[in-house]
C-alpha positions in Angstrom: -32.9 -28.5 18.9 -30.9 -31.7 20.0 -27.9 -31.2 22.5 -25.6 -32.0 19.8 -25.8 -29.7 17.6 -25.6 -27.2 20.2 -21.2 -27.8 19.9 -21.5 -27.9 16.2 -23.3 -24.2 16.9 -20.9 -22.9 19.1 -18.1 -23.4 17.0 -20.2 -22.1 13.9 -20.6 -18.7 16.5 -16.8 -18.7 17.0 -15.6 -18.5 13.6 -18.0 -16.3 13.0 -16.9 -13.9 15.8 -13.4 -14.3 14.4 -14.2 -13.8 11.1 -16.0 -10.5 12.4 -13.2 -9.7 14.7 -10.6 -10.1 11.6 -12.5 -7.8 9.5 -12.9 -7.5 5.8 -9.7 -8.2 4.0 -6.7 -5.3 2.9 -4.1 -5.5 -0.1 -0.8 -6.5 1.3 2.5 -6.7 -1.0 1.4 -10.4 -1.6 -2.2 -10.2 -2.8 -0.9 -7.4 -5.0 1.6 -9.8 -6.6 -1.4 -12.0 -7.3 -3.3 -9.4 -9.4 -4.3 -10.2 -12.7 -5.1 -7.9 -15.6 -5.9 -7.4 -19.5 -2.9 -6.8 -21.1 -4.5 -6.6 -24.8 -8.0 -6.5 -26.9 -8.7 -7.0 -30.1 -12.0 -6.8 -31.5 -12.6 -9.4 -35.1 -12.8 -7.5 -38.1 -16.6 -8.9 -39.0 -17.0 -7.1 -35.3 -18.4 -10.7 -33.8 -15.3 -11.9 -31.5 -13.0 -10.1 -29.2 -9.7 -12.0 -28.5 -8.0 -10.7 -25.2 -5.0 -11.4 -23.0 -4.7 -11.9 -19.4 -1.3 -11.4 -17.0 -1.1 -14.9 -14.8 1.5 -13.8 -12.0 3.9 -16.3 -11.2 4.0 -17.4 -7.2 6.8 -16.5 -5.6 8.1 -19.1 -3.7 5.6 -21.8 -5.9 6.8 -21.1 -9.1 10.0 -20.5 -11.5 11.4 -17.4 -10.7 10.1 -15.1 -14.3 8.1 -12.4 -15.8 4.3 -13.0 -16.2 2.3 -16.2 -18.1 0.0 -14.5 -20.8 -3.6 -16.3 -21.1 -5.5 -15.8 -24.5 -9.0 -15.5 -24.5 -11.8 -15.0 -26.6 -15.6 -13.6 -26.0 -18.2 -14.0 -28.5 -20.4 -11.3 -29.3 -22.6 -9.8 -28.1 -23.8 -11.6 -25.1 -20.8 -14.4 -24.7 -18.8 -16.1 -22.0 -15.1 -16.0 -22.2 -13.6 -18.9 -23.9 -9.7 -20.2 -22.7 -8.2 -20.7 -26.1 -4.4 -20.5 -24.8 -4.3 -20.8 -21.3 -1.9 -22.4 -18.1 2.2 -21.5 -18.1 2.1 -19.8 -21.8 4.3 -16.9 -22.7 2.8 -15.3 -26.2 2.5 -11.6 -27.3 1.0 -9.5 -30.4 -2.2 -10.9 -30.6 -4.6 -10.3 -34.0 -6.8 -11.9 -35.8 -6.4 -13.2 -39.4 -8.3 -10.6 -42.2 -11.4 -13.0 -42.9 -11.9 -13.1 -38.9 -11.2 -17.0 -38.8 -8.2 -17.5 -36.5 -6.0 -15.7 -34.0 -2.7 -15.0 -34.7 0.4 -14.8 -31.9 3.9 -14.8 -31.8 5.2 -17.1 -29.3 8.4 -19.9 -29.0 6.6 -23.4 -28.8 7.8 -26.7 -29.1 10.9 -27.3 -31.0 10.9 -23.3 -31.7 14.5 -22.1 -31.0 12.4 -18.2 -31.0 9.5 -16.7 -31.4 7.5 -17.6 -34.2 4.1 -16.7 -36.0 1.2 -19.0 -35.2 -2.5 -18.9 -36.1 -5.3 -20.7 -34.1 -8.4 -21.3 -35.9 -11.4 -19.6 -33.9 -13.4 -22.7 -34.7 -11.1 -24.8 -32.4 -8.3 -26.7 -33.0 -4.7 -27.0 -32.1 -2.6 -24.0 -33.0 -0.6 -23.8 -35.9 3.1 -22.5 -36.8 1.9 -19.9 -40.0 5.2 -18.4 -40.0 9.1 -18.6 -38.8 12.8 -17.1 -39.3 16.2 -17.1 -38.3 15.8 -14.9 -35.4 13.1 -14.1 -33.0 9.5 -12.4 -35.4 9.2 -9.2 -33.1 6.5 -7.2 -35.2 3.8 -8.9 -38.3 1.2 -7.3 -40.6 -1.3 -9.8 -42.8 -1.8 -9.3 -46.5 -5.9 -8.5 -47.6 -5.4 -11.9 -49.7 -5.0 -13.8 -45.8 -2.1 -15.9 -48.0 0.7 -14.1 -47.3 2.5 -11.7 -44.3 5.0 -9.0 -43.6 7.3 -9.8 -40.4 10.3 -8.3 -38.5 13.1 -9.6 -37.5 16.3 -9.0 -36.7 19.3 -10.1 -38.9 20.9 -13.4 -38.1 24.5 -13.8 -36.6 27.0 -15.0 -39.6 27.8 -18.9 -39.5 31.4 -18.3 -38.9 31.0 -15.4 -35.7 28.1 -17.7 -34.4 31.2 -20.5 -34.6 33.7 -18.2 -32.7 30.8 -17.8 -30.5 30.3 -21.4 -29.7 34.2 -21.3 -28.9 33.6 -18.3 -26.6 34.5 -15.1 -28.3 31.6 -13.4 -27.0 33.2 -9.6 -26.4 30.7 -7.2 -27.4 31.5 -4.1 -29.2 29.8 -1.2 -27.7 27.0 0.4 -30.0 28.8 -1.1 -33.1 27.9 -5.0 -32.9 24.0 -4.1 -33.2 21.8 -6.6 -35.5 19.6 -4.5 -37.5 16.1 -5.4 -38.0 13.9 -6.0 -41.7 11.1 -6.9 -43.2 10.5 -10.5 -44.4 7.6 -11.3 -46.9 6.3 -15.7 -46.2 3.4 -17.1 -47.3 1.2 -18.7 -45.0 1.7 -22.3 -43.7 3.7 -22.5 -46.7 7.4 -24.4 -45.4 8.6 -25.2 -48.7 8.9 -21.5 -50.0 11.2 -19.4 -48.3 10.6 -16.0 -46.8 12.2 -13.2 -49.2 13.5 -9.8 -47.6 12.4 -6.3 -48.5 15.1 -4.5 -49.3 15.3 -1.5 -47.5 17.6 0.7 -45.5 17.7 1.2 -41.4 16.4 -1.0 -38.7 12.5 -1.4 -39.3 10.3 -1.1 -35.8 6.8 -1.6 -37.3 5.1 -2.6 -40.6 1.5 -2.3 -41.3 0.2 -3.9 -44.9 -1.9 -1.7 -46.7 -5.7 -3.1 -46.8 -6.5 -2.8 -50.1 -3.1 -4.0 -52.0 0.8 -4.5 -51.4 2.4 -1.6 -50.5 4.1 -1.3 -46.7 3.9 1.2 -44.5 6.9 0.8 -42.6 8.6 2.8 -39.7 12.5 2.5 -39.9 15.6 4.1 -37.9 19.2 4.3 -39.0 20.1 1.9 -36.3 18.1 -0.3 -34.0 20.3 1.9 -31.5 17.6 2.8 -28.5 18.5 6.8 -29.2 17.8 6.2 -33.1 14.9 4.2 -32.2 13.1 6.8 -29.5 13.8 9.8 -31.6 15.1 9.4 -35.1 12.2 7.0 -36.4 10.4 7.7 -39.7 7.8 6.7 -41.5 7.8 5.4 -45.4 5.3 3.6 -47.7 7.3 0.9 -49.8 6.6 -1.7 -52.1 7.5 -5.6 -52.3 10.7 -4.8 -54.0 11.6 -2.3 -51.5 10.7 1.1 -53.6 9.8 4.1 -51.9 6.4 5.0 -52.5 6.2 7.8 -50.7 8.0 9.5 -47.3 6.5 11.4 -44.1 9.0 14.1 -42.0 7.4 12.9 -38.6 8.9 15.1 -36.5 10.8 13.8 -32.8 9.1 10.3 -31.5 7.2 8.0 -32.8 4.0 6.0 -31.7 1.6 3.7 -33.6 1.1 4.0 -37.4 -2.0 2.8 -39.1 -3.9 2.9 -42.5 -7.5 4.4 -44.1 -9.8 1.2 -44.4 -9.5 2.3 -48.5 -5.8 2.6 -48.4 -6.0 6.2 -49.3 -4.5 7.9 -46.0 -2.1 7.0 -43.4 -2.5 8.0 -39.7 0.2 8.2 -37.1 0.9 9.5 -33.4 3.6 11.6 -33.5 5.3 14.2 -31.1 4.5 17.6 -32.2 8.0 18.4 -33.0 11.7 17.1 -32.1 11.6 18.9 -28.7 8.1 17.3 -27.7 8.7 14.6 -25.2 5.8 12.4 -26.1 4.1 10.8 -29.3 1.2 12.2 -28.5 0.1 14.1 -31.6 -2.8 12.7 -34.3 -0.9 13.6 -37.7 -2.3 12.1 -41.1 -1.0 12.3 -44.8 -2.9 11.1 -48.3 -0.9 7.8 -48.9 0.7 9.1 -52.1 2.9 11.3 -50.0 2.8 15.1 -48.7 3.1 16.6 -45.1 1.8 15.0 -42.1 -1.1 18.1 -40.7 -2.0 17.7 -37.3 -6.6 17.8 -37.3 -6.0 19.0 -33.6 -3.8 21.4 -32.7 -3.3 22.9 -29.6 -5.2 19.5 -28.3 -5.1 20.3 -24.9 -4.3 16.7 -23.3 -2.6 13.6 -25.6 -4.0 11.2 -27.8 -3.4 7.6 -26.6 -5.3 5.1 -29.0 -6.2 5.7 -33.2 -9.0 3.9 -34.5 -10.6 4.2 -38.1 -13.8 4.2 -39.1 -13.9 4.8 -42.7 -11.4 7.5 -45.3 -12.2 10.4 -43.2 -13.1 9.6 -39.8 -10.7 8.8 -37.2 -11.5 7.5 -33.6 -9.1 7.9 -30.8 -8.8 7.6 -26.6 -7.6 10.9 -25.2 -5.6 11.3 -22.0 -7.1 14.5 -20.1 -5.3 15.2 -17.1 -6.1 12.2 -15.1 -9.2 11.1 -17.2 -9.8 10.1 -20.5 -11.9 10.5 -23.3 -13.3 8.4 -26.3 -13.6 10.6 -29.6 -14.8 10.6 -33.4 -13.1 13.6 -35.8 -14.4 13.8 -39.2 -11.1 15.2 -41.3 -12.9 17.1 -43.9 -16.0 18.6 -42.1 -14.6 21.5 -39.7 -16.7 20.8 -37.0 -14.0 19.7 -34.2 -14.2 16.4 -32.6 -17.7 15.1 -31.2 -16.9 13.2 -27.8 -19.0 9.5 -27.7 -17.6 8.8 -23.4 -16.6 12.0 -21.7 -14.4 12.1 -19.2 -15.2 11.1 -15.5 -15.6 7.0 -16.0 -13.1 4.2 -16.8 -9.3 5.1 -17.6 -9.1 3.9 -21.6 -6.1 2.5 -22.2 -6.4 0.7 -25.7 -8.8 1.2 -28.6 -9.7 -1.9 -31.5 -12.4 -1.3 -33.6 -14.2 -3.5 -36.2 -14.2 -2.7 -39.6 -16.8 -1.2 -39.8 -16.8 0.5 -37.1 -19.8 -0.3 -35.0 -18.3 -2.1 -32.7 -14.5 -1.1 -30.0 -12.7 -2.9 -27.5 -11.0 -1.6 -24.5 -8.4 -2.3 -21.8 -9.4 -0.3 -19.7 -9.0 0.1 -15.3 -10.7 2.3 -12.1 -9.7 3.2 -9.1 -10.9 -0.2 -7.8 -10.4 -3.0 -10.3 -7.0 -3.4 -12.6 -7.2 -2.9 -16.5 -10.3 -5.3 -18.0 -12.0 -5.4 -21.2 -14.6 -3.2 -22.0 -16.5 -3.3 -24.7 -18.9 -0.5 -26.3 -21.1 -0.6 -29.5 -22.4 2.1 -31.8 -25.2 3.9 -29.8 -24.5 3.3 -26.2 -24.0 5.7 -23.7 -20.1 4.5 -22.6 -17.9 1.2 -22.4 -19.3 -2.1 -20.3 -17.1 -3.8 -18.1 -16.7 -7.5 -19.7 -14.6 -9.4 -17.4 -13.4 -9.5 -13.8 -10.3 -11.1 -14.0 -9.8 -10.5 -9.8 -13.4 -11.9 -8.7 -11.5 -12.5 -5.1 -10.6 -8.4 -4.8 -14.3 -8.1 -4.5 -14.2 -9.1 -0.8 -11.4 -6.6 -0.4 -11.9 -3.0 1.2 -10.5 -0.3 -0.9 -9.3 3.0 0.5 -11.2 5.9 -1.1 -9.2 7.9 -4.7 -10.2 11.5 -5.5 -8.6 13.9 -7.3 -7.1 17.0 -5.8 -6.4 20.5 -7.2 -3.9 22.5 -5.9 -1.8 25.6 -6.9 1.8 25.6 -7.3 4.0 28.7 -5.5 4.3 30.3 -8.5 0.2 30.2 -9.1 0.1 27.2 -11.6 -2.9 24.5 -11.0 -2.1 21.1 -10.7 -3.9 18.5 -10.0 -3.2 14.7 -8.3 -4.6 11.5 -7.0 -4.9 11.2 -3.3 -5.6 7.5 -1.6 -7.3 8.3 1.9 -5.9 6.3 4.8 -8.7 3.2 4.9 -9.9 3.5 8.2 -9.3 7.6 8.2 -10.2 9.3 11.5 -11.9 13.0 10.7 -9.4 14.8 12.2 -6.6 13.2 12.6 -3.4 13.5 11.1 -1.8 10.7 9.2 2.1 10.1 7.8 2.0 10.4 4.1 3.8 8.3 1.1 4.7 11.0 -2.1 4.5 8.9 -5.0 6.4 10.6 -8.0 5.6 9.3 -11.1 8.6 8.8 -14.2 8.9 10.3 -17.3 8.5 12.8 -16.6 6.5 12.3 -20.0 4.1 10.4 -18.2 0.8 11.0 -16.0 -1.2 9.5 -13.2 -4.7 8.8 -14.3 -7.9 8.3 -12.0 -8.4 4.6 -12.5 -5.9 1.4 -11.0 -2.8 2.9 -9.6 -1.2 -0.4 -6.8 1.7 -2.0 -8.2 4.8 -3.8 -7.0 6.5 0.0 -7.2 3.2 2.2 -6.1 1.6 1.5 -2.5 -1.3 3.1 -3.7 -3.7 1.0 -1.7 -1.5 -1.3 0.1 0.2 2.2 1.6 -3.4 3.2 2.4 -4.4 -0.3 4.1 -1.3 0.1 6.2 -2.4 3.6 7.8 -0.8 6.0 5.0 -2.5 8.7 2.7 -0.5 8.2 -0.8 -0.6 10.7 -3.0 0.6 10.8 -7.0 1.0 14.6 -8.5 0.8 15.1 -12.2 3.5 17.7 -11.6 4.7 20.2 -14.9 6.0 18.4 -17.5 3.5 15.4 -17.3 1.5 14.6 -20.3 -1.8 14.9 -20.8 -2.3 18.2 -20.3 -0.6 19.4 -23.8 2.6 20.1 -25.5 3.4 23.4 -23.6 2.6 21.8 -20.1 4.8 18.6 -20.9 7.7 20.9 -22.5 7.2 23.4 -19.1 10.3 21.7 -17.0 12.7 21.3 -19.8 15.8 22.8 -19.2 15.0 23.6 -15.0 15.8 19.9 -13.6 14.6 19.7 -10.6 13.7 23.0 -10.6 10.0 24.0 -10.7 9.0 20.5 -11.0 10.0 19.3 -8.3 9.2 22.6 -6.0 5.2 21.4 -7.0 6.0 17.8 -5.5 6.8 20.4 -2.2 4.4 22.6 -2.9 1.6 19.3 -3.3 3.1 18.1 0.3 2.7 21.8 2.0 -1.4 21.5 0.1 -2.0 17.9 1.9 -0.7 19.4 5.5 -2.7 22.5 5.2 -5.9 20.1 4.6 -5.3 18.7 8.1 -5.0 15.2 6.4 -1.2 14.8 6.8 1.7 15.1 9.7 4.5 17.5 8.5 6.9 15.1 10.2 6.3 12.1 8.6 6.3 12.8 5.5 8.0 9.6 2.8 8.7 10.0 -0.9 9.1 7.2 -3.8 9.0 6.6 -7.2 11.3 5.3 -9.9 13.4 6.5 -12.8 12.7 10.3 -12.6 10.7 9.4 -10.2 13.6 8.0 -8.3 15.6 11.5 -9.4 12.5 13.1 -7.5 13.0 10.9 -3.9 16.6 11.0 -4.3 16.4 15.2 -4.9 13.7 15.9 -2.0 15.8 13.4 -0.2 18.8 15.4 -0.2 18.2 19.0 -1.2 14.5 18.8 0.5 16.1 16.6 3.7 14.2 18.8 6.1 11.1 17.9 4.8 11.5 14.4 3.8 11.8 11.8 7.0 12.3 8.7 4.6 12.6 7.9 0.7 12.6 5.1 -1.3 14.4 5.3 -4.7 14.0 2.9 -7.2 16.1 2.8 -10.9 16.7 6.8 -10.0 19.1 9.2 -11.2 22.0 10.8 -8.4 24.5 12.8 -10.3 23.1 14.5 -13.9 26.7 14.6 -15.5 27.4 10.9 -15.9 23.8 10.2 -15.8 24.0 11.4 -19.6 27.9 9.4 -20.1 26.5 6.4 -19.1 22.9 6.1 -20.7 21.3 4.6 -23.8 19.7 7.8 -24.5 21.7 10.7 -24.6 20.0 12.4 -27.4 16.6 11.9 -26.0 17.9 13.4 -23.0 19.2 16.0 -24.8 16.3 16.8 -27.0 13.3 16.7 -24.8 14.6 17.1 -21.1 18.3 19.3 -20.6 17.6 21.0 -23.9 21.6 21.3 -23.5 24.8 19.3 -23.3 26.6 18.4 -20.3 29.4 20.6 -21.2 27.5 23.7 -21.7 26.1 23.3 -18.1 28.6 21.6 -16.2 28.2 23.7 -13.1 24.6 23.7 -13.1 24.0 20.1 -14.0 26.1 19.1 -10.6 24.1 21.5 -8.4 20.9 20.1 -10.0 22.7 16.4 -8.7 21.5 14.7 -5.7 25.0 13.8 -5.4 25.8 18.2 -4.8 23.6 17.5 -1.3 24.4 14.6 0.0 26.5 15.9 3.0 23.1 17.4 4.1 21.1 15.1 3.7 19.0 13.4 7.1 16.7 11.2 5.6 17.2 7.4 5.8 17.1 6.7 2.2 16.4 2.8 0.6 18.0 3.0 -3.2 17.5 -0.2 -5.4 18.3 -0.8 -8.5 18.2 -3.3 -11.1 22.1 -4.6 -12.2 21.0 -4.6 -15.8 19.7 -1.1 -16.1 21.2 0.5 -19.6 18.5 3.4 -19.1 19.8 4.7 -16.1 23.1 3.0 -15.2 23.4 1.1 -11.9 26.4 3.7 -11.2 23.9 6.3 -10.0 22.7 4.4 -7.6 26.2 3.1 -5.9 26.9 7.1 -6.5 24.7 8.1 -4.2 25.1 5.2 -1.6 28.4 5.9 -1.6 28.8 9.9 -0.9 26.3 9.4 1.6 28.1 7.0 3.4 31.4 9.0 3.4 29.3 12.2 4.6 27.6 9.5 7.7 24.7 12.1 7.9 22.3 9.8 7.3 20.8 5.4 7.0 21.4 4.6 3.5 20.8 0.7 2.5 21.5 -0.6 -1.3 19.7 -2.9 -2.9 20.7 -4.3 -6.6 19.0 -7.1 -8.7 20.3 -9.1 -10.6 19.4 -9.9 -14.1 16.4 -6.7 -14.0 16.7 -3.6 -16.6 14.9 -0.6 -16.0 12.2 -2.1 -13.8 12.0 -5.0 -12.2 10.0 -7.6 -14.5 10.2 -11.0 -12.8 7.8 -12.1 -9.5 10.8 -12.6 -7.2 12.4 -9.3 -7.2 9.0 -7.0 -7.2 8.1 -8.6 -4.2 11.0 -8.1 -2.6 10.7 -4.5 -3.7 7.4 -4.3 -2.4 8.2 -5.7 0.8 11.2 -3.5 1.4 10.1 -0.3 0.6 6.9 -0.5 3.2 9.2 -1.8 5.5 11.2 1.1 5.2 7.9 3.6 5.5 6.4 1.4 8.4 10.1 1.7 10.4 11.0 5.5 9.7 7.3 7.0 9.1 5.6 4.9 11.8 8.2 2.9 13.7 10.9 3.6 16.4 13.6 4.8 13.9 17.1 4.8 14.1 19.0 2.2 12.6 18.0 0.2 9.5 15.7 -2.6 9.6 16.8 -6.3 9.0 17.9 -6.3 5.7 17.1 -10.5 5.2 13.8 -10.6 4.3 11.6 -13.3 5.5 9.4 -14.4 2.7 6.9 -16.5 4.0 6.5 -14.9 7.1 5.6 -12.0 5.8 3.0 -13.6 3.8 -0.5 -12.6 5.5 
């Protein structure tokens, strides 16, 4: 060895040492606003492509402020590499192919596009080209068997003269009256000199789905395009060209995907059970020429997620059991029950594509340690391969361990949740936990990818925390009678079991009773603001994002009172004044103890802003307790853009890492530093 290379070795041995010292890398809020994932597959009719999406995060602090890029890609089959066909600073949705399996078709605003229009790129390569435009923005499209000709929605378009008084900044809204009501345009093809003619029909259409075999329209249409109307008064008609009614299907309550037989002869759709059931998550079919929808499956005990056809009678779907899911073939004639092709235990399913002729599916589809990918299965293998790995750099990443937990409620009812151990967990020891409610509450945690912007699922673990997510009664997944278990009680029983999960976790010897946080949003936010309050002796710091404080003009000031009415109160607020203000956040506020962060996007019609400055506000007056208020501007019901779920991120494990970990006392700096922050 000459003497110098011996310096060149030393410094080799340093980094090294620091690089050992350092330690395999941990999720932080900024790696998780990094993550890619599948957003969409869909498998080629002739079964030999798969065109798929990918989420491209924008960069805070690099990049416009703005929700995700979408990538398209497409994988040959059966042993292709991915293939960029759209990819870069792209925003496109509704991905299919054309019938004869030659091109990809989108909806996106390109070039001189003033909206979104239909485009189809040829699979053989080639630029893309605009198939298809309107007025207004295409929101839904179907293709004709022929390939010539498609079905599109769209919203009307404003009159010439009020787009005039527009211009000249008349712009006053009228509230639930000014609505443009969405229908169904018939265009052919690439065709610029024929205009698109309109199927007259009546309501606000949501989805159309061509028949395969000739021209009739399955259609799904509200009286308005009101959100109310649209959530729970949809309905499903075949129509033809001319906007006939064929034939009409009483689908009771809400509404999911609809889809035909490959022969035309049946219709299939996911439907609640009945108006009362909070979630779509019924199988119903019909014969096409009309007659009741029957449910093949009832008393299904979990919810169907994804409907697939593989010939007249036989229907393949993804089920949601508790936190798995399942991947499942029913023959509707033979009554032999379903036959399961992937039992539960592996990858969380979350979409289903299927070739015509069935042989071959595609997936999106997570675990507990990679986001949603594709997966792809064929007819005779033993479950779904994982075909992508959008993340490759989360590989050098350690991952806290995810198990599921069973537990019993007080009043003996078993529940079950996902607990994320703290990452370097001492046996023993007792560590400060983050309760992660879940919204909905017609919605479940499932066993596969659970870290986003609004769940410190691993980054809460990384940072010393055990997190742990509770399918609490009246999630789905379990069944109509589970999910319809909390109506009528809020905040009642359900929330008890998020108590009852804590009191489970400190009799395990994994968490400290005194440092216990809670988050979530929506009624998940209802759920920290509630144990925040009412629960303030247990809880020693919340987070509430988008959340509900005060039940009464929670219902005044929402988009879905009906909804609300229907599948959650099961009463007016007038028949339960009383009870609805002690079921309030707002009713305990003067008790309350617990430093609580509420944020809230300004743009929020689902849960109106007010509940938030509600709450802020009576617990100020009281002066019991830290209270800091955070609105965003421009963000709904969930914040979409890269700026703002940062932010989020950042702020609410600053809050945990201050009150569950840190000193205390007053609030931390409420100017974040950005780039500092950054790790």
């Amino acid at each position: 060895m000459s003497i110098a290379s011996v310096p060149r070795l030393l410094a080799i041995s340093f980094l090294a040492a620091v690089a050992a010292a350092q330690g395999p890398k941990v999720l932080t809020p900024h790696r998780v606003a990094e993550l890619r994932s599948v957003g969409s597959a869909v498998m080629s009719p002739d079964g030999k492509h798969v065109a798929y999406t990918v989420s491209l995060p924008r960069k805070p602090l690099v990049d416009d402020d703005g929700s995700p890029w979408t990538e398209l890609y497409v994988l040959d089959l059966p042993n292709g590499t991915p293939r960029p066909f759209v990819s870069g600073k792209n925003e496109l949705s509704a991905v299919s192919w054309t019938p004869d399996s030659s091109g990809i078709a989108f909806l996106a605003k390109r070039g001189d596009d003033k909206h979104n229009a239909l485009y189809v790129l040829p699979l053989a390569g080639g630029e893309a080209q605009r198939a298809a435009s309107l007025a207004t923005a295409i929101g839904r499209y179907s293709f004709a068997p022929d390939g010539k000709r498609v079905a599109l929605v769209a919203a009307d378009a404003v009159a010439d003269d009020r787009k005039k008084e527009q211009d000249k900044g008349f712009k006053q809204e009228t509230y639930e009256e000014d609505f443009a009501v969405s229908r169904v345009w018939i265009a052919n093809l690439f065709d610029r000199e024929s205009k698109p003619t309109k199927v007259e029909l009546s309501g606000s259409v949501r989805d159309v789905e061509w028949s395969p075999v000739d021209d009739r329209l399955l259609v799904a249409a509200s009286p308005t395009p009101l959100v109310d109307d649209d959530m729970m008064r949809t309905r499903v008609s075949i129509v033809a060209q001319d906007g006939k009614v064929l034939a009409k299907f009483d689908n009771p309550g809400k509404l999911g995907a609809i889809s035909w037989s490959p022969d035309g002869a049946r219709i299939g759709v996911l439907s609640a059970a009945d108006v009362n059931d909070p979630s779509a998550g019924r199988l119903m079919v019909a014969p096409a020429s009309g007659g009741a929808l029957v449910d093949p499956l009832p008393n299904f005990p979990g919810e169907i997620a994804a409907l697939g056809w593989t010939g007249r009678d036989d229907v393949l779907y993804v089920a949601a059991r508790g936190v798995w899911t399942s991947f499942e073939t029913l023959n509707l004639v033979q009554d032999q029950g379903p036959t399961t092709l992937v039992p539960t235990g592996g990858a969380i399913l979350q979409s289903l594509s299927v070739s015509d002729d069935g042989q071959r599916a595609a997936f999106v589809a997570s675990t507990p340690t990679h986001p949603p990918e594709l997966y792809l299965m064929s007819h005779g293998d033993a479950a779904p391969r994982r075909a992508t790995n959008s993340n490759p750099w989360l590989d050098e990443y350690r991952l806290a361990k995810q198990e599921v937990v069973k537990f019993k409620a007080r009043d003996g009812l078993e529940l079950e949740g996902l607990l994320v151990r703290p990452l370097d967990e001492t046996p023993g020891k007792r560590y400060p936990l983050i309760l992660y409610v879940h919204g909905g509450p017609e919605a479940h945690h499932s066993n596969g990818w659970l870290t986003n912007y609004g769940d410190p699922a691993q980054t809460g673990a990384a940072a010393g925390y055990a997190v742990f997510h509770v399918n609490y009664r009246g999630s789905t997944g379990y069944g109509v009678p589970f999910s319809k278990s909390s109506q009528g009680d809020p905040a009642g029983a359900e929330f008890d079991d998020l108590i009852d999960a804590i009191d489970h976790l400190i009799a395990s010897g994994l968490v400290d009773k005194d440092k216990v946080g809670v988050t979530g949003g929506s009624y998940g936010g209802y759920a920290t603001a509630w144990l925040s309050t009412a629960y303030t002796h247990r809880i020693a710091a919340g987070v509430m994002f988008v959340g509900i404080s005060d039940k009464v003009s929670k219902v005044g000031t929402t988009d879905i009172p009906d909804e609300e009415y229907l599948v959650h109160a099961l009463a007016r607020p007038w028949e339960k004044w009383q009870f609805l203000l002690e079921r309030s956040p707002i009713w305990y506020a003067g008790k309350s103890k617990t430093p609580l962060l509420i944020l809230h996007g300004k743009d929020d019609p689902r849960v109106n802003p007010g509940q938030s400055r509600e709450l802020y506000r009576h617990l100020k007056m009281h002066g019991n307790s830290i209270v800091r208020l955070v609105l965003y501007p421009g963000e709904g019901h969930g914040n979409r853009k890269a700026a703002a779920r940062l932010d989020y991120n950042l702020r609410m494990l600053q809050w945990f890492d201050h009150y569950l970990k840190g000193a205390g006392g007053e609030p931390p700096a409420w100017d974040l530093d950005y780039a500092e922050a950054k790790q």
